[in-house]
KETINU-687301 format. One record per atom (N, C-alpha, C): residue number from 1; atom name; y, x, z. Coordinates in Angstrom, 3 decimals. Example, Ala and Ser with C-alpha at 12.3 -4.5 7.8 and 13.67 -1.06 7.14 Angstrom:
! residues 2
<resi = 1 | name = N | v = -5.690 | u = 13.190 | w = 7.800>
<resi = 1 | name = CA | v = -4.500 | u = 12.300 | w = 7.800>
<resi = 1 | name = C | v = -3.300 | u = 13.200 | w = 7.800>
<resi = 2 | name = N | v = -2.250 | u = 12.850 | w = 7.080>
<resi = 2 | name = CA | v = -1.060 | u = 13.670 | w = 7.140>
<resi = 2 | name = C | v = 0.030 | u = 12.900 | w = 7.870>
! end
This chain:
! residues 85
<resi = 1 | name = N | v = -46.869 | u = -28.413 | w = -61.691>
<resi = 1 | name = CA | v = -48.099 | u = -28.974 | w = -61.197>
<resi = 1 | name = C | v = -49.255 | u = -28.063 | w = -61.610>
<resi = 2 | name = N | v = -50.119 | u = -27.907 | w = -60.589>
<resi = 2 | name = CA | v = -51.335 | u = -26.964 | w = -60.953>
<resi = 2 | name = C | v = -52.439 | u = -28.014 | w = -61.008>
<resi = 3 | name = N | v = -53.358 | u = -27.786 | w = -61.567>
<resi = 3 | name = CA | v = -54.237 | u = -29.088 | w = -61.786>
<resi = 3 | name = C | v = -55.911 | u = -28.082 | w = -62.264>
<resi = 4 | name = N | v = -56.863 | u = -28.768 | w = -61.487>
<resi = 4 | name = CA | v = -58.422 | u = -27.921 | w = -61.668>
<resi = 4 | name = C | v = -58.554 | u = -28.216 | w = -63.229>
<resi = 5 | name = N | v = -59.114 | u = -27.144 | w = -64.053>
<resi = 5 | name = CA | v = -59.798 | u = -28.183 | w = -65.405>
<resi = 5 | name = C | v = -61.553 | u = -28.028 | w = -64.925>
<resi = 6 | name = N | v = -61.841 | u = -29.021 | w = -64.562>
<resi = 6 | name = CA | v = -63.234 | u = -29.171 | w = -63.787>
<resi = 6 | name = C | v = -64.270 | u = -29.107 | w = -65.165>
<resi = 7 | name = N | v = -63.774 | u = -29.235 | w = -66.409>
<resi = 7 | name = CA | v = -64.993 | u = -29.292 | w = -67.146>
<resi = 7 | name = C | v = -65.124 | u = -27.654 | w = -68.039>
<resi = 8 | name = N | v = -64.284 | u = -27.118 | w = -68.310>
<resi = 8 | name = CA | v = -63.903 | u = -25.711 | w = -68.945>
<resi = 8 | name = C | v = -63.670 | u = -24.502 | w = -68.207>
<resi = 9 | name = N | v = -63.025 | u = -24.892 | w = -66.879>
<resi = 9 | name = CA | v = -63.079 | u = -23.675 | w = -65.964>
<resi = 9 | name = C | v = -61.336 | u = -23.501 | w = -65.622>
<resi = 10 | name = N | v = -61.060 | u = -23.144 | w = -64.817>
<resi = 10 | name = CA | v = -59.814 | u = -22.503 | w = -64.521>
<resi = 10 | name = C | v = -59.011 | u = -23.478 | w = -64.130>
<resi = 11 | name = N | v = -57.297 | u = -23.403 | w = -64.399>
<resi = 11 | name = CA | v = -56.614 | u = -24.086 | w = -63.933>
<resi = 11 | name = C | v = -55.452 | u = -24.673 | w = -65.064>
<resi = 12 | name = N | v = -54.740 | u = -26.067 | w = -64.818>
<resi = 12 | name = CA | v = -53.628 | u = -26.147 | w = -66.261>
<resi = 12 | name = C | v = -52.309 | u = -26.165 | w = -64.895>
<resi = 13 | name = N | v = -51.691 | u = -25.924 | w = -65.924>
<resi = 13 | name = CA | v = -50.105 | u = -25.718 | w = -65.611>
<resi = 13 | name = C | v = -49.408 | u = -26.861 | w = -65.752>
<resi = 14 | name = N | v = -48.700 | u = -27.644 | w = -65.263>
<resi = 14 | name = CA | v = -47.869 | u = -28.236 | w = -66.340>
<resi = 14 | name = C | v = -48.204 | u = -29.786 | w = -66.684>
<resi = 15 | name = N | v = -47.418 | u = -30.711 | w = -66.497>
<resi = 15 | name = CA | v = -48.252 | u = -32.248 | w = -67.025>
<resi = 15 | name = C | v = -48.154 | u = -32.507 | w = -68.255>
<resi = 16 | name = N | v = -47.570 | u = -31.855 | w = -69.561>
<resi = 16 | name = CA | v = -48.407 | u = -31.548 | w = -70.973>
<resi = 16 | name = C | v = -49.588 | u = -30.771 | w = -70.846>
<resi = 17 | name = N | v = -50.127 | u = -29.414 | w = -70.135>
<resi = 17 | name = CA | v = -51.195 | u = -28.848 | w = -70.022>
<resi = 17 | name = C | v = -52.428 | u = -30.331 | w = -69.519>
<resi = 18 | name = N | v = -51.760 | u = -30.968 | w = -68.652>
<resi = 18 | name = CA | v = -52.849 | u = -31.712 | w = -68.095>
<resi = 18 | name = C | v = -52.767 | u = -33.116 | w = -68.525>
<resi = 19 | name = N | v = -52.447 | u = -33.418 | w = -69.357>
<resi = 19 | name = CA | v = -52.701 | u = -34.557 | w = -70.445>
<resi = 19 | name = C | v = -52.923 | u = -34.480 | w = -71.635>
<resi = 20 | name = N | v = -52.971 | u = -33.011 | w = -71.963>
<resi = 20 | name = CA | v = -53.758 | u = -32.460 | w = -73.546>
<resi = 20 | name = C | v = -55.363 | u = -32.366 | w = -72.879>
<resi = 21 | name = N | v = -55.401 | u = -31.711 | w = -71.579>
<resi = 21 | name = CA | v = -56.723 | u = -31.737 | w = -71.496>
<resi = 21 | name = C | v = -57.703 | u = -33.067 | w = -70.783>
<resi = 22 | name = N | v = -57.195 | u = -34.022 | w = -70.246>
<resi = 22 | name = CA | v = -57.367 | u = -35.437 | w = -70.543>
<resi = 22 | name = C | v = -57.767 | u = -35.555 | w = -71.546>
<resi = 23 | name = N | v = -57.141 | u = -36.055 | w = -72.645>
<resi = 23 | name = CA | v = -57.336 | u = -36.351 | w = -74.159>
<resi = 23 | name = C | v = -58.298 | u = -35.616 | w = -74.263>
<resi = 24 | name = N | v = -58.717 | u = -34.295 | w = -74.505>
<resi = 24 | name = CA | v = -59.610 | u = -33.607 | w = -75.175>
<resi = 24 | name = C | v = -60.743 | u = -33.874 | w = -74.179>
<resi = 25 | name = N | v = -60.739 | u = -33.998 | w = -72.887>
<resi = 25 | name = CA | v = -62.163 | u = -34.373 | w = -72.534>
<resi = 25 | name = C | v = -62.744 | u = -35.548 | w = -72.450>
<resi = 26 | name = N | v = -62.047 | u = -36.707 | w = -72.955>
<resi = 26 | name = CA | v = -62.011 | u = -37.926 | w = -73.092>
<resi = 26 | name = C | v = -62.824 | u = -38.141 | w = -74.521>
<resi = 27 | name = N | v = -62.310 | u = -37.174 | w = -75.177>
<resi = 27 | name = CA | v = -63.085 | u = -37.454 | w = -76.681>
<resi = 27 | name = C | v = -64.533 | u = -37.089 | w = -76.669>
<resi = 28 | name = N | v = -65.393 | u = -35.995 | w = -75.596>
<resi = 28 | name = CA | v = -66.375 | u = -35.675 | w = -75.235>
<resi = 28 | name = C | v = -67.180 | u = -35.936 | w = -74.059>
<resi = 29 | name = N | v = -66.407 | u = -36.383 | w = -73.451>
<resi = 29 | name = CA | v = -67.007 | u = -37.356 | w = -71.788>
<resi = 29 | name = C | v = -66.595 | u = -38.495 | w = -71.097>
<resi = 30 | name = N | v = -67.320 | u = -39.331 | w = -70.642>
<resi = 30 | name = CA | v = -66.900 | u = -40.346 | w = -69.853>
<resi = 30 | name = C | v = -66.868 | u = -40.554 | w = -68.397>
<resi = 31 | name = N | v = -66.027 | u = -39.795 | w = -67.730>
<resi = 31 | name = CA | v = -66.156 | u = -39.734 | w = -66.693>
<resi = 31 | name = C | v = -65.389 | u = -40.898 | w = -65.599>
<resi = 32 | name = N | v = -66.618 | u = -41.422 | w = -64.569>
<resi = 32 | name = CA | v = -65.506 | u = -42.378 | w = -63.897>
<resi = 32 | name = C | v = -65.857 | u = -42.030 | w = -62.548>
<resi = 33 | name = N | v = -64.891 | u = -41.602 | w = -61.996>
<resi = 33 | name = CA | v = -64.051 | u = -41.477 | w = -60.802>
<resi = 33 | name = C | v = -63.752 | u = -42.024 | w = -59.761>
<resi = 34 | name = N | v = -64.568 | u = -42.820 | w = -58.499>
<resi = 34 | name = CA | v = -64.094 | u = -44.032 | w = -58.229>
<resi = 34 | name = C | v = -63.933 | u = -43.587 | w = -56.189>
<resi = 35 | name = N | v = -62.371 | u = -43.683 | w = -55.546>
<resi = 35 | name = CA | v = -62.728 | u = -43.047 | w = -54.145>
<resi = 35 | name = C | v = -63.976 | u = -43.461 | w = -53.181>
<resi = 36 | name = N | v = -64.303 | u = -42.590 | w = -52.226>
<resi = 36 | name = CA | v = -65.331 | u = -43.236 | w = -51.344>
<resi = 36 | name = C | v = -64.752 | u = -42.846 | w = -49.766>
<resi = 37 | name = N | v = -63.170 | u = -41.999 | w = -49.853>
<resi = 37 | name = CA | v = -62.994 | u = -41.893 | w = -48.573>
<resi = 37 | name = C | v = -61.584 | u = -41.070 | w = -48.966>
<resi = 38 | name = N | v = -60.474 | u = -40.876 | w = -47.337>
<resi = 38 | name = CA | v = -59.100 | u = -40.715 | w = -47.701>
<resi = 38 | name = C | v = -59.117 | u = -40.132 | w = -45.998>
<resi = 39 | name = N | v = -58.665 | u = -38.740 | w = -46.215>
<resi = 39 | name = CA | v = -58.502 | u = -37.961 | w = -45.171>
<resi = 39 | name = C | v = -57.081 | u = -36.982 | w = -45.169>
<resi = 40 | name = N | v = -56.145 | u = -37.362 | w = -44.373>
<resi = 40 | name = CA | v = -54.713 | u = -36.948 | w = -44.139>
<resi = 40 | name = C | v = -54.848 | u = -35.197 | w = -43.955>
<resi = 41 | name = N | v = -54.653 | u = -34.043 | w = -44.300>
<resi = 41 | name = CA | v = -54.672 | u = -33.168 | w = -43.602>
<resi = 41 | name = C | v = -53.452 | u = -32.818 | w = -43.428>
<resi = 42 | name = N | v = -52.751 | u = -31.162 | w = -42.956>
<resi = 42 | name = CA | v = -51.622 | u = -30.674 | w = -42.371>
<resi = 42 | name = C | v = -51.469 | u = -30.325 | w = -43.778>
<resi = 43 | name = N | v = -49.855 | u = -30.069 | w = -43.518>
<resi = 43 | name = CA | v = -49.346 | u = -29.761 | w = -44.745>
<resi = 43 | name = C | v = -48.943 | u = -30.321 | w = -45.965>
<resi = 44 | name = N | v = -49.221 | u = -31.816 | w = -45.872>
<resi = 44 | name = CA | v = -49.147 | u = -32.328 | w = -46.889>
<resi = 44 | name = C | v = -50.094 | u = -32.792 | w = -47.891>
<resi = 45 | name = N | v = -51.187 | u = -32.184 | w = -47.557>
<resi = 45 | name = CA | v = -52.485 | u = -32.661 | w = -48.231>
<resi = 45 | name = C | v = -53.098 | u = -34.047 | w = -47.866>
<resi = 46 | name = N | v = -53.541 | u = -34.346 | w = -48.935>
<resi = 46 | name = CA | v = -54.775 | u = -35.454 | w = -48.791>
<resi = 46 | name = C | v = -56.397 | u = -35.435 | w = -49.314>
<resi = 47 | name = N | v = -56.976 | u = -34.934 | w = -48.721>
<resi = 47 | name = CA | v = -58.433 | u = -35.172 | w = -49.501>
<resi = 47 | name = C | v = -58.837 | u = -36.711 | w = -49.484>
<resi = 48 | name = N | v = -59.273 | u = -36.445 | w = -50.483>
<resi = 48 | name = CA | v = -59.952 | u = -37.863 | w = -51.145>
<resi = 48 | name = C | v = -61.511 | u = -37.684 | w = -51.356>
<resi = 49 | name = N | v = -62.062 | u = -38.286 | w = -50.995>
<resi = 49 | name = CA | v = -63.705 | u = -38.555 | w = -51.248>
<resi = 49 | name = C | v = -63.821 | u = -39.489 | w = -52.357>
<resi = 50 | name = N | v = -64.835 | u = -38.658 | w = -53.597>
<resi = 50 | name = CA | v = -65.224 | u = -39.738 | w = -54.939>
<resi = 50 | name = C | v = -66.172 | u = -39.329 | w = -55.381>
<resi = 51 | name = N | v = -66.616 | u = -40.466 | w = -55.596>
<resi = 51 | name = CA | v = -68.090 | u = -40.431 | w = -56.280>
<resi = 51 | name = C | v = -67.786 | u = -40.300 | w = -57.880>
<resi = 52 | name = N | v = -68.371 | u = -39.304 | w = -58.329>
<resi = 52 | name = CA | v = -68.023 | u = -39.025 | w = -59.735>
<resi = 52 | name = C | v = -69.299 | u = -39.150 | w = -60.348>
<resi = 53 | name = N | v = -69.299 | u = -39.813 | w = -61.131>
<resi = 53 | name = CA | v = -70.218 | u = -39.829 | w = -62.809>
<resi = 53 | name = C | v = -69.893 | u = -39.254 | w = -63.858>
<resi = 54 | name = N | v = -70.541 | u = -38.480 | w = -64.580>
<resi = 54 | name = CA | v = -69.939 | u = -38.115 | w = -65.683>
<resi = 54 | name = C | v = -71.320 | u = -38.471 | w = -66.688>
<resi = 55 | name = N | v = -70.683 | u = -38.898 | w = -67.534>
<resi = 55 | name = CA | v = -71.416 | u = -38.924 | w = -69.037>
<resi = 55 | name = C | v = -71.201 | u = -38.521 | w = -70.051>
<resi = 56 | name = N | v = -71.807 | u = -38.248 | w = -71.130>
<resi = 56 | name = CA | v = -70.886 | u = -37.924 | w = -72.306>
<resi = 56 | name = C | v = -71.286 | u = -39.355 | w = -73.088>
<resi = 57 | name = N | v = -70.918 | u = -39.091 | w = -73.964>
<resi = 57 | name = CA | v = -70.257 | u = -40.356 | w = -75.016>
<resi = 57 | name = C | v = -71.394 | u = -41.110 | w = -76.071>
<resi = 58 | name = N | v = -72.907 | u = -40.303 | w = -75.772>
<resi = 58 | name = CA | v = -74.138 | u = -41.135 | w = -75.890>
<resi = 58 | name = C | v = -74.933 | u = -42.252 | w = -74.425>
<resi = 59 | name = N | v = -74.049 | u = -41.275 | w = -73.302>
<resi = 59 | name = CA | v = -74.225 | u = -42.468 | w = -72.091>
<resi = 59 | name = C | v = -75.492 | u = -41.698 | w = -71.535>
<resi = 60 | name = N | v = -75.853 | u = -40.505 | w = -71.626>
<resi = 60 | name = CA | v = -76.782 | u = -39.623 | w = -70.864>
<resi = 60 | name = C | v = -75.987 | u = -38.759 | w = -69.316>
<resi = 61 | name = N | v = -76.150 | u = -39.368 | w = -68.450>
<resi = 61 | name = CA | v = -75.918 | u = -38.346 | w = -67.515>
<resi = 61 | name = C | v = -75.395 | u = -37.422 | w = -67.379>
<resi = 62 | name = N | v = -74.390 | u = -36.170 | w = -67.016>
<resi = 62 | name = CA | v = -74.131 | u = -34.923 | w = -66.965>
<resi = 62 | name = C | v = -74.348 | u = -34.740 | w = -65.837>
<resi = 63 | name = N | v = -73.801 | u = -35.286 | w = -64.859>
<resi = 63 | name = CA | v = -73.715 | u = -35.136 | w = -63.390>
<resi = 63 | name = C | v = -73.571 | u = -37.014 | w = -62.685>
<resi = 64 | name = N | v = -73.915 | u = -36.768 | w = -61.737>
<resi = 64 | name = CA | v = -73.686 | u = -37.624 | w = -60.560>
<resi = 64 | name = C | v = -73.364 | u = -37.456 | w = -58.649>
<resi = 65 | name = N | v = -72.247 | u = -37.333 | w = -58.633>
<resi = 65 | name = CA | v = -72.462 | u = -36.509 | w = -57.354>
<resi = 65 | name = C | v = -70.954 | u = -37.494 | w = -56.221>
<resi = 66 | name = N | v = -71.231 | u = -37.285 | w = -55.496>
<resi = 66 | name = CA | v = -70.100 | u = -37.325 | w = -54.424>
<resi = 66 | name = C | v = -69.310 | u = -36.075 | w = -53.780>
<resi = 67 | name = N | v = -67.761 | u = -35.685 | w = -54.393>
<resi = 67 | name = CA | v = -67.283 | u = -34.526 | w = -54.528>
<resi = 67 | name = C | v = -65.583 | u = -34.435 | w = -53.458>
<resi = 68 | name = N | v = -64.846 | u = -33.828 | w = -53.116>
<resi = 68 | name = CA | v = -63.703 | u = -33.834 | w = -52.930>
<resi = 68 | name = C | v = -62.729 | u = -33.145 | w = -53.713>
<resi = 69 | name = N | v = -61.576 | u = -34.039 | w = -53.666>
<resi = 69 | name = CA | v = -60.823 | u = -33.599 | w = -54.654>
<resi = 69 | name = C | v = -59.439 | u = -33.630 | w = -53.056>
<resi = 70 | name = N | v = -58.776 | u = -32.405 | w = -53.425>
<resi = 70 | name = CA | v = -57.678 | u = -32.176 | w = -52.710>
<resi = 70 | name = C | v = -56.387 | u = -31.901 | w = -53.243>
<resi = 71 | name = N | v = -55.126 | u = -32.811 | w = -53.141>
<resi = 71 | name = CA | v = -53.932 | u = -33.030 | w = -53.669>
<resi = 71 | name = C | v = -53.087 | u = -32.676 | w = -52.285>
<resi = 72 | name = N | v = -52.074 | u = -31.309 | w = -52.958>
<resi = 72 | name = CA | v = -50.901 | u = -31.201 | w = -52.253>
<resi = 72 | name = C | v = -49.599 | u = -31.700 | w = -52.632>
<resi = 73 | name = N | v = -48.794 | u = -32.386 | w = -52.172>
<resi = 73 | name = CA | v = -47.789 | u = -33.193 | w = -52.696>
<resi = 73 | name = C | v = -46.259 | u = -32.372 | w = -52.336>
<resi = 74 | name = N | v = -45.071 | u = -32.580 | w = -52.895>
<resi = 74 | name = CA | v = -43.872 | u = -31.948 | w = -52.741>
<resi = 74 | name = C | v = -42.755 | u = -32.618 | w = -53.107>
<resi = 75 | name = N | v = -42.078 | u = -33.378 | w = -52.114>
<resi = 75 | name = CA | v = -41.482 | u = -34.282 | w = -52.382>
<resi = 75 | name = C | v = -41.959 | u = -35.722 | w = -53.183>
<resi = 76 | name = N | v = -42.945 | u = -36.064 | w = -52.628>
<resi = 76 | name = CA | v = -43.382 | u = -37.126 | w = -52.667>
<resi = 76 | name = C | v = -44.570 | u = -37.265 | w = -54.028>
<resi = 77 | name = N | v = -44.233 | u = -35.794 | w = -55.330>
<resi = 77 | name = CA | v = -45.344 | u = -35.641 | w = -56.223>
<resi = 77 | name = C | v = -46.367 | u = -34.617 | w = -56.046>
<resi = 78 | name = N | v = -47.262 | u = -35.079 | w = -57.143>
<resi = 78 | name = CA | v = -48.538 | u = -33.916 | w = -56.521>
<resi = 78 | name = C | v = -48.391 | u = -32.537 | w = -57.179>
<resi = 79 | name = N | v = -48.254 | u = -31.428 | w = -56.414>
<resi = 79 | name = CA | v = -47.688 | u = -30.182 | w = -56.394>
<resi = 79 | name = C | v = -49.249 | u = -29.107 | w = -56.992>
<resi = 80 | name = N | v = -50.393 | u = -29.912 | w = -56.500>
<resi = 80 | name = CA | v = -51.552 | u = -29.251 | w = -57.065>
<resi = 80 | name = C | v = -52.885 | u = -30.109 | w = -56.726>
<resi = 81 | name = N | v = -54.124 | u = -30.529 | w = -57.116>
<resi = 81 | name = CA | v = -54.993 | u = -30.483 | w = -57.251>
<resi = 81 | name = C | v = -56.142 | u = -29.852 | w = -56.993>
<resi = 82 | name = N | v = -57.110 | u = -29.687 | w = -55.863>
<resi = 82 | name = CA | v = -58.539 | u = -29.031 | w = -55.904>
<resi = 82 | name = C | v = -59.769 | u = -29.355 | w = -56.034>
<resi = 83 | name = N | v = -60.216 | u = -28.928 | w = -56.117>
<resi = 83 | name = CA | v = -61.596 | u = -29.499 | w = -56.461>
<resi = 83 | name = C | v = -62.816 | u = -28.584 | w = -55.460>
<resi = 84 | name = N | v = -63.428 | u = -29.741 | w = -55.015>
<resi = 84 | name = CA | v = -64.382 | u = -28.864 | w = -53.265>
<resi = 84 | name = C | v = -65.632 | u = -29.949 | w = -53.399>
<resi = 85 | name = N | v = -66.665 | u = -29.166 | w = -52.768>
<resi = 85 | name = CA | v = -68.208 | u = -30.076 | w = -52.734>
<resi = 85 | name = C | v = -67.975 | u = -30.705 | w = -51.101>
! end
């Protein structure tokens, strides 16, 4: 699994890579995630429309935005993750 790390940069490998970095951005942000739309494409993809908040952990703002996130799936799991405005 390839997976965006949207807060550090680059990409994780791996679903230990991407549940160590869960945890670790969990301890520094509160981010909630919630869909606003679900679009089929070719290939196996799905974009998803979400409105993302992020805060950190005094409850100040980082961002607020409405973003797409794009999941390719492979045999029924998700094979990768993107991240698009």
């Amino acid at each position: 699994m390839d997976w965006p790390n949207g807060w550090e940069g680059g990409y994780l490998h791996g679903c230990d890579a991407v549940r160590d970095y869960w945890f670790r951005q969990w301890k520094e942000l509160d981010p909630i995630v919630k869909p606003v739309s679900f679009l089929q494409l070719p290939d196996w993809k799905l974009q998803v429309g979400v409105h993302q908040l992020v805060k950190n952990l005094k409850g100040e703002v980082i961002s607020d935005s409405v973003i797409k996130h794009t999941y390719t799936f492979e045999m029924n799991l998700i094979k990768k993750m993107e991240i698009g405005s």
